[in-house]
MIMAR-662719 format. One line per 4 residues: number of its first residue (from 1); their letters; for each residue x, y, z of C-alpha. Coordinates in pm, whole numbers, plus 50000, padded with zeros to 5 digits. Each point is the difference from the previous one (the first is absolute). Example, Ala and Ser with C-alpha at 12.3 -4.5 7.8 and 13.67 -1.06 7.14 Angstrom:
% residues 2
1	AS	51230,49550,50780; 50137,50344,49934;
***
This chain:
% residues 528
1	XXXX	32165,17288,43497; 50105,49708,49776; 50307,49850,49907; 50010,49762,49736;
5	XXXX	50317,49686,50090; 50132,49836,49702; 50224,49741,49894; 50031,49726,50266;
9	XXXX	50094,50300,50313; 50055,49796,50293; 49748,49947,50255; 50150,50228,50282;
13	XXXX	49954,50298,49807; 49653,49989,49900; 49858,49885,50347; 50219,50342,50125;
17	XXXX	49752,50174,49716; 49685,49841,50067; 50014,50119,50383; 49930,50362,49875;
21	XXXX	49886,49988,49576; 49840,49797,49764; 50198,49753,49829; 49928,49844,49645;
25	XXXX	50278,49692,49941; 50057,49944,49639; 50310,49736,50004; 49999,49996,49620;
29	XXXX	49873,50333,49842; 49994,50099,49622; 50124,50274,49854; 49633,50087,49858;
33	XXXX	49844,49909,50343; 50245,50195,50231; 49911,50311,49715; 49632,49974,50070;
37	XXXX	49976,49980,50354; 50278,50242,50121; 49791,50276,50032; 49802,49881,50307;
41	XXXX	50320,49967,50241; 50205,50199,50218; 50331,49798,49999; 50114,49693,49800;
45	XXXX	50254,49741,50114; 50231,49816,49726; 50289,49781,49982; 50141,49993,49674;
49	XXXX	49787,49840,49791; 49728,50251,49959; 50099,50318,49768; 49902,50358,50167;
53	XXXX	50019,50191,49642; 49901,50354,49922; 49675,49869,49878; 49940,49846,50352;
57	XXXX	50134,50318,50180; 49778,50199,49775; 49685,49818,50065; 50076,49985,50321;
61	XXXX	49716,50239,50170; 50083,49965,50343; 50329,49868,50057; 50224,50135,50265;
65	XXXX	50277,49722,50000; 50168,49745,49829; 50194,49732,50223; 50222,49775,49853;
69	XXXX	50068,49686,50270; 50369,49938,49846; 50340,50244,49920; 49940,50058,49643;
73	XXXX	49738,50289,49821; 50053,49918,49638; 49594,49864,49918; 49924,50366,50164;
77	XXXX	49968,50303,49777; 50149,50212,50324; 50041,50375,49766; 49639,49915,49932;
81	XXXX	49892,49931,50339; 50183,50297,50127; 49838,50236,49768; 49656,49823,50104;
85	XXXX	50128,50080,50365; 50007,49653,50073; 50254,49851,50258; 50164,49729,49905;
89	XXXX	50190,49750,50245; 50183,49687,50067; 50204,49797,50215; 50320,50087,49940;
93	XXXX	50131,49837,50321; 49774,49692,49993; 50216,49701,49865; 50353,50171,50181;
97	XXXX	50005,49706,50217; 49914,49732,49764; 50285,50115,49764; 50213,50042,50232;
101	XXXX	49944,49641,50151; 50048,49909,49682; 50298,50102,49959; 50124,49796,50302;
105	XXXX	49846,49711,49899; 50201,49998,49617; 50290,50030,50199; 49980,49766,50206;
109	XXXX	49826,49738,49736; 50329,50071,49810; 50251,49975,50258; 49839,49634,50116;
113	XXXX	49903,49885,49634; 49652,49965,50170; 49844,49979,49608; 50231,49778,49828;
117	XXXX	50024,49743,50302; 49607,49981,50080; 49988,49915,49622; 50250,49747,49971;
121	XXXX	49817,49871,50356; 49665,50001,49822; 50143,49774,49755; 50144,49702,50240;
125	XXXX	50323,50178,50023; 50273,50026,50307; 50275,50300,49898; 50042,50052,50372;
129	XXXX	50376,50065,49906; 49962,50183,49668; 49825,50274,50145; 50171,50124,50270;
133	XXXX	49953,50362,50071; 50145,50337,50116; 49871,50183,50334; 49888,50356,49997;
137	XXXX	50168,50081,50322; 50306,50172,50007; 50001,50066,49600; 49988,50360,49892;
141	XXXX	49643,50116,49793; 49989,50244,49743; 49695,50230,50042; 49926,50183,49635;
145	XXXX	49756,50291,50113; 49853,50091,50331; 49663,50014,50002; 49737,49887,50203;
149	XXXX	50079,49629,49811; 50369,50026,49991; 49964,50145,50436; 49795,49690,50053;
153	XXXX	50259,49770,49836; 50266,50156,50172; 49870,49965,50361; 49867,49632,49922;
157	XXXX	50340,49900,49862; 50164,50143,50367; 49758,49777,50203; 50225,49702,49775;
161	XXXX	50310,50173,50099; 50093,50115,49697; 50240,50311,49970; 49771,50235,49751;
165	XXXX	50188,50285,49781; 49732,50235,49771; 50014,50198,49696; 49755,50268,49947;
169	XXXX	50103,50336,49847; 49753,50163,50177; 50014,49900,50302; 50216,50183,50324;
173	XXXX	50174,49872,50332; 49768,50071,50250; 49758,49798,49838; 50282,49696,49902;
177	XXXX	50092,50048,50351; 49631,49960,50147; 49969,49679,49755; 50324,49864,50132;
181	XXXX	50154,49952,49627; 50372,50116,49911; 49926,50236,49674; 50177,49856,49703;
185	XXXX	50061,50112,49636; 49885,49796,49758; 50314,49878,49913; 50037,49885,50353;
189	XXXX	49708,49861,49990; 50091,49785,49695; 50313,49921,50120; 49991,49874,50365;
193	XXXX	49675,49847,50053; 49918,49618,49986; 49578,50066,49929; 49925,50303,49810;
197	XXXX	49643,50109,50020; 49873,50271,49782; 49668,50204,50112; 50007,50301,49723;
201	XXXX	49759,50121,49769; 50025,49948,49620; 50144,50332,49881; 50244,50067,49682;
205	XXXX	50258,50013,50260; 49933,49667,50169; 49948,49847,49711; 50238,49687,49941;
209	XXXX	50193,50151,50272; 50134,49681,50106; 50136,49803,49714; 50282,49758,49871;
213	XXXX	50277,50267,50089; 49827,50048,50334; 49995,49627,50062; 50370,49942,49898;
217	XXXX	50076,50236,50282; 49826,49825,50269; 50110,49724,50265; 50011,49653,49852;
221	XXXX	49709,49882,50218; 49815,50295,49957; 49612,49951,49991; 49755,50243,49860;
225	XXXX	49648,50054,50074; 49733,50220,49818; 49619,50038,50101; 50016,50362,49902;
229	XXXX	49973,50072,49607; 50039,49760,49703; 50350,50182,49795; 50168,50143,50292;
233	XXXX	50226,49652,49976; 50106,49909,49651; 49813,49668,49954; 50215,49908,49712;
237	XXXX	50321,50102,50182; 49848,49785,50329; 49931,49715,49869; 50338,49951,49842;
241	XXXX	50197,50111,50281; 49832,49705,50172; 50095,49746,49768; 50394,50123,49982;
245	XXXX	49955,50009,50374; 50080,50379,50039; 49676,50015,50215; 49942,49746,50213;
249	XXXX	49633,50010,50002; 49693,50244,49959; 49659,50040,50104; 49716,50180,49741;
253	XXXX	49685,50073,50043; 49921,50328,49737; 50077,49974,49647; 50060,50248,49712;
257	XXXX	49719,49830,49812; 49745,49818,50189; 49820,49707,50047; 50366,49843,49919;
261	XXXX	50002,49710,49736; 50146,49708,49977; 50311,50138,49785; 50055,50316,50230;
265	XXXX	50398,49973,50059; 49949,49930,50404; 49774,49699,49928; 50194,49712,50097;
269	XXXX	50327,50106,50085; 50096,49756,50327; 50067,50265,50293; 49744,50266,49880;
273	XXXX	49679,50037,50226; 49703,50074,49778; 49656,50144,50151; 49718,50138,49798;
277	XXXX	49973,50340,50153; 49864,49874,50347; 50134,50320,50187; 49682,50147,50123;
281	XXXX	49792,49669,49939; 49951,49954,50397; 49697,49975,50106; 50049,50274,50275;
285	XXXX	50062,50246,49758; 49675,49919,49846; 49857,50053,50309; 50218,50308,50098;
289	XXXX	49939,50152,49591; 49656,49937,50076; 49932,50177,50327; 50255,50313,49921;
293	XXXX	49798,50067,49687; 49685,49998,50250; 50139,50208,50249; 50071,50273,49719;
297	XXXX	49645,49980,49865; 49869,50060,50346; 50190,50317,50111; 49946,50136,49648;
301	XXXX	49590,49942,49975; 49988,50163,50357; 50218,50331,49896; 50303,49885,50112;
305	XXXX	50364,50031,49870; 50145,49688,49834; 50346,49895,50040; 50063,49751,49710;
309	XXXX	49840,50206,49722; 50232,49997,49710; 49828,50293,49862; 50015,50393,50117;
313	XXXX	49854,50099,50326; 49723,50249,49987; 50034,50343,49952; 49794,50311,49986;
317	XXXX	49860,50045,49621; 50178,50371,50008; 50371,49860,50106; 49981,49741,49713;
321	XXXX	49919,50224,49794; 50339,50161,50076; 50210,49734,50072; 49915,49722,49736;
325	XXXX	50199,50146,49708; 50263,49971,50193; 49941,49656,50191; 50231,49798,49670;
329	XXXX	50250,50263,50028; 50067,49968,50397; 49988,49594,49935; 50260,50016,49757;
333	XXXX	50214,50216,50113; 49996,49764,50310; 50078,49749,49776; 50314,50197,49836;
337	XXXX	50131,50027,50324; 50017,49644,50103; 50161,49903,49683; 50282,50277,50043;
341	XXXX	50038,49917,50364; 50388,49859,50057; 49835,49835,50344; 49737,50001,50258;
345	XXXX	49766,50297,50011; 50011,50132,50417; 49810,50309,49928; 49803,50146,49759;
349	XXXX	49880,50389,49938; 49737,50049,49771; 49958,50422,49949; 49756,50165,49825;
353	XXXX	50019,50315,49839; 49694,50237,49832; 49632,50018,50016; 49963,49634,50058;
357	XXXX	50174,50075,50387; 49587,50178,50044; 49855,49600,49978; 50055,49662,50270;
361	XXXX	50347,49873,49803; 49980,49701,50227; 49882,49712,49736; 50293,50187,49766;
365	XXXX	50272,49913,50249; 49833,49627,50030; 49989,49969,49599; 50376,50106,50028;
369	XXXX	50053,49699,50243; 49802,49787,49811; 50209,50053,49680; 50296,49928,50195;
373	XXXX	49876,49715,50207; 49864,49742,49718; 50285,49936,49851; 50169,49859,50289;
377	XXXX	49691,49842,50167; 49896,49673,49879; 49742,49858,50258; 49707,50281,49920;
381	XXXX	49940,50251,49797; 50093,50322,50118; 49709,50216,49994; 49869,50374,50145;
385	XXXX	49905,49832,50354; 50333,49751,50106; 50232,50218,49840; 50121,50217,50301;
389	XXXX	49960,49697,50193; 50242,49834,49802; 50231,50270,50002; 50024,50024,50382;
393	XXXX	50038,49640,50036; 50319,50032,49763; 50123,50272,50194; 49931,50295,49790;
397	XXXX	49939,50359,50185; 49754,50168,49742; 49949,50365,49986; 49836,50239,49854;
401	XXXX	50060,50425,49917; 49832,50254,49843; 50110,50306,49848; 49711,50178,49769;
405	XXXX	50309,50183,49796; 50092,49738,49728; 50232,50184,49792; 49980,49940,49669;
409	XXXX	49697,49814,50002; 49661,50023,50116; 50020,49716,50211; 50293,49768,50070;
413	XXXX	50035,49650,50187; 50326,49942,50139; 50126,49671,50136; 50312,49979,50194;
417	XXXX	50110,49635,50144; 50269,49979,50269; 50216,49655,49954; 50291,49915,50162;
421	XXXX	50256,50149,49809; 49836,50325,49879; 49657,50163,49873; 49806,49955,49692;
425	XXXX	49793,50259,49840; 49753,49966,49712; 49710,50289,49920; 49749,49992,49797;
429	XXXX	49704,50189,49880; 49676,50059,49744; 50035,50090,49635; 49619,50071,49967;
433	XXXX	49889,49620,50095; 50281,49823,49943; 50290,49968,50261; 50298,50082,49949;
437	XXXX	50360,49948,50223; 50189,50343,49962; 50264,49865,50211; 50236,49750,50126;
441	XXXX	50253,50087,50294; 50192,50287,49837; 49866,49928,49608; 49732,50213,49824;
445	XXXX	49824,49772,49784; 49628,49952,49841; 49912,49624,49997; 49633,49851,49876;
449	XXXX	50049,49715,50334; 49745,49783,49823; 50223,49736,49872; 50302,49796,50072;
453	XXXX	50311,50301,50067; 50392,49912,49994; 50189,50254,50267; 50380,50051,49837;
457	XXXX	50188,50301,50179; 50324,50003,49746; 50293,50198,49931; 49942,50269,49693;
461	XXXX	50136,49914,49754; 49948,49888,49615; 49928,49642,49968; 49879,49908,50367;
465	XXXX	49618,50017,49839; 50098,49850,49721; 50148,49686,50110; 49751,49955,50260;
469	XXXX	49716,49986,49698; 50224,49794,49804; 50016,49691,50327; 49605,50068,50040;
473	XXXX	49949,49965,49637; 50194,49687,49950; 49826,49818,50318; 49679,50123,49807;
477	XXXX	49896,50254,50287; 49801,50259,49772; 50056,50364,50133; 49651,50193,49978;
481	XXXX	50122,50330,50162; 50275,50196,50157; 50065,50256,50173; 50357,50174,50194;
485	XXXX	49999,50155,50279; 50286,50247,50098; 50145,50178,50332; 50251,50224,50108;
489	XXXX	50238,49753,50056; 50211,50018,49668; 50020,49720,49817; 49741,49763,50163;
493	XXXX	49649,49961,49820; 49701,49761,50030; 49922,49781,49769; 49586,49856,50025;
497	XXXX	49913,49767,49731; 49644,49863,49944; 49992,49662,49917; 49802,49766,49843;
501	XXXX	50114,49685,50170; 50123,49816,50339; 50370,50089,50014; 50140,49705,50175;
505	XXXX	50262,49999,50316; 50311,49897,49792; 49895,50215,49694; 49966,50286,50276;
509	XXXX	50373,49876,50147; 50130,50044,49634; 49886,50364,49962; 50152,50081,50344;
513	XXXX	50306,49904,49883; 50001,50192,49704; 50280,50261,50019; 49835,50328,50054;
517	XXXX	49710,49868,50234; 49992,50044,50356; 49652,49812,50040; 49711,49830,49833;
521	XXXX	49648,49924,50189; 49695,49913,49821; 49680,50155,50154; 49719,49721,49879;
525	XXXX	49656,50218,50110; 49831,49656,49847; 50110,49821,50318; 49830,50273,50205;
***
């Protein structure tokens, strides 16, 4: 077999290849080249550079895998690859420690003015007394999501003696408790920490989640660091809470817009950290990128299962055949129920109703868990493989029923999620090949979930409807759809809204208020 390594792959991972294939290097491979000699191999190997395109994938005569030695898949055409029955892979785990590391290292660059005074130093300068520091140990840290990065950060920041508080919605006790972190809300969070570290994705919801009004609530000395996602902070808002001295300092290193130019708002502010994306940039993760992405290749040229694919597992030709109209649905409604959820999710039951309970509903179940799982995650991609790893390492009991009578309909997915303080219900099924969600907790509806949906349950009455079109309308949030879903319970109906745009958190806090409403969640399935 051959595997074709492109774009500069580090050396680790090719000699790992070259002990049991052929290996053709092409550091620096052209579009038209990589076109004209994918046929011959087995595997290819790319960083980010080279573009694996449905032309590629469809020339492609004997490829069995795609391996991608970093996080992202965006130069892969995976839906093509997929449909080729190619696996694709990466290393979703392979720069954890450099961005983590990272992280420690902003904060303590900031805390010592490490930048400013090796640059005044470089210049002939002694500001021995002008930049006097703050110690780690003993001040409280903020931890802004709990994932593998945010865990890392947490237990690094305890070896400095620092007293660490999280906020994650999603994540429960016993798994705080195992970290050793207090669980905080956000506000918490916000309020009583002197270093706030955020470790989130980039969702609508995150999105400028920490601004000026967040700031103004902070400690006076508060320091904030982000190596997660450029727009989670509120550059604008940062940089002038800085200079007013609201925040005493910050540490950056992701933009909203990179590279970053010379007239981006952070650039030269005194007290702000700048570094150009460096968070993976270790050469161990190189290494470790390199070798993962190997490994994968490996197991999957010899027939064996691979655990980093971010693309289905296999299944028997007569299963998909059953199961793939229905694969979107069971992602989405996954993916309804998250957004809904007032809490952490501790257990999950995904039944299935109808002819579909003849056929393996296992990769069902995981596309439910994947729909629910990528919105919180931020490290990796959640795909059909780590998804019911990730849900057991968050705590979540999965399980699954079947019941061939489905009712009303030929065949029914139900998803029930167990939180805290009460269940969560949302059903859904197939209107010849579309999907459809018949049902939320106690609501009959009939909702197209291919778009962005606003949740309302509201009193009926005349003019609820109305004046929640008329706040939409006048923050220019374009209604496409709707739809009102009723139940027994008198007086109580369910408003879903498609909409065309983001609705954001204080836009969302408006229409909660509104006199009528007992709720308002946006269900985003773009962020899925």
């Amino acid at each position: 077999m051959k595997v074709l390594a492109a774009d500069g792959i580090a050396p680790a991972g090719i000699e790992m290849l070259k002990k049991e294939f052929e290996v053709v290097v092409k550091d620096k491979l052209p579009a038209e080249e990589l076109l004209e000699i994918i046929p011959e191999f087995d595997a290819l190997m790319v960083r980010s550079a080279s573009k694996v395109t449905k032309e590629v994938i469809e020339r492609a005569k004997k490829l069995k895998i795609i391996g991608r030695a970093g996080v992202g898949v965006d130069n892969i055409d995976i839906p093509a690859a997929t449909a080729k029955g190619i696996v694709v892979i990466n290393s979703p785990g392979g720069n954890t420690i450099a961005a983590t590391e990272h992280t420690m290292a902003m904060m303590l660059a900031m805390s010592r003015n490490i930048p400013i005074a090796n640059e005044t130093m470089q210049k002939g300068e002694w500001n021995r007394k002008k930049y006097v520091g703050v110690e780690l140990r003993g001040k409280t840290l903020g931890v802004i999501g709990m994932g593998r990065i945010g865990s890392g950060v947490a237990k690094r920041a305890m070896a400095f003696e620092m007293n660490v508080i999280a906020y994650d919605p999603y994540i429960n006790e016993e798994r705080a408790k195992a970290l050793g972190v207090k669980v905080a809300t956000f506000d918490e969070v916000i309020k009583t920490a002197d270093f706030i570290t955020v470790h989130m994705p980039l969702t609508p919801d995150t999105k400028g989640m920490i601004g000026m009004a967040q700031m103004k609530q902070m400690k006076k000395n508060v320091r904030l660091i982000n190596c997660a996602r450029g727009g989670i902070i509120v550059e604008e808002d940062l940089a002038e809470a800085v200079k007013q001295g609201i925040v005493a300092g910050a540490a950056i290193d992701v933009y909203t817009s990179e590279p970053v130019t010379k007239d981006h708002p952070l650039v030269g502010v005194p007290g702000i950290v700048l570094t150009p994306h460096l968070g993976a940039s270790t050469a161990e993760a190189q290494v470790r990128v390199s070798t993962d992405v190997a490994e994968g290749i490996m197991a999957c040229l010899h027939g064996q299962p691979v655990s980093t694919a971010v693309n289905m597992a296999p299944v028997s030709p007569q299963v998909m055949q059953v199961i793939k109209p229905y694969l979107t649905l069971a992602e989405r409604l996954g993916g309804t129920v998250i957004a809904l959820a007032d809490g952490p999710v501790k257990e999950l039951e995904v039944t299935y109703q109808g002819e579909i309970t003849e056929v393996n509903t296992g990769m069902l179940t995981t596309a439910v868990l994947k729909g629910m799982l990528n919105p919180i995650l931020m490290e990796s991609e959640v795909n059909y493989v780590n998804a019911p790893g990730f849900a057991k390492e968050r705590g979540i009991k999965v399980k699954e029923v079947k019941d061939k009578d489905a009712a009303d309909y030929a065949n029914l997915i139900t998803v029930k999620a167990t939180m805290g303080n009460g269940t969560l219900t949302v059903a859904g099924t197939l209107f010849g090949t579309e999907g459809r969600i018949v049902r939320i907790n106690d609501f009959r509806v009939d909702v197209d979930p291919h778009a962005r949906l606003l949740i309302c349950p509201h009193t009926n009455r005349p003019g609820v409807i109305g004046t929640i079109g008329s706040l939409l309308g006048n923050n220019k949030i374009n209604i496409s759809a709707m739809e009102v879903g009723q139940t027994e319970k008198e007086g109580t109906n369910l408003m879903i809204l498609t909409v065309d745009n983001d609705i954001p958190a204080n836009l969302l806090s408006a229409l909660k208020a509104l006199d009528g409403i007992f709720d308002a969640k946006l269900v985003n399935f773009y962020a899925i």
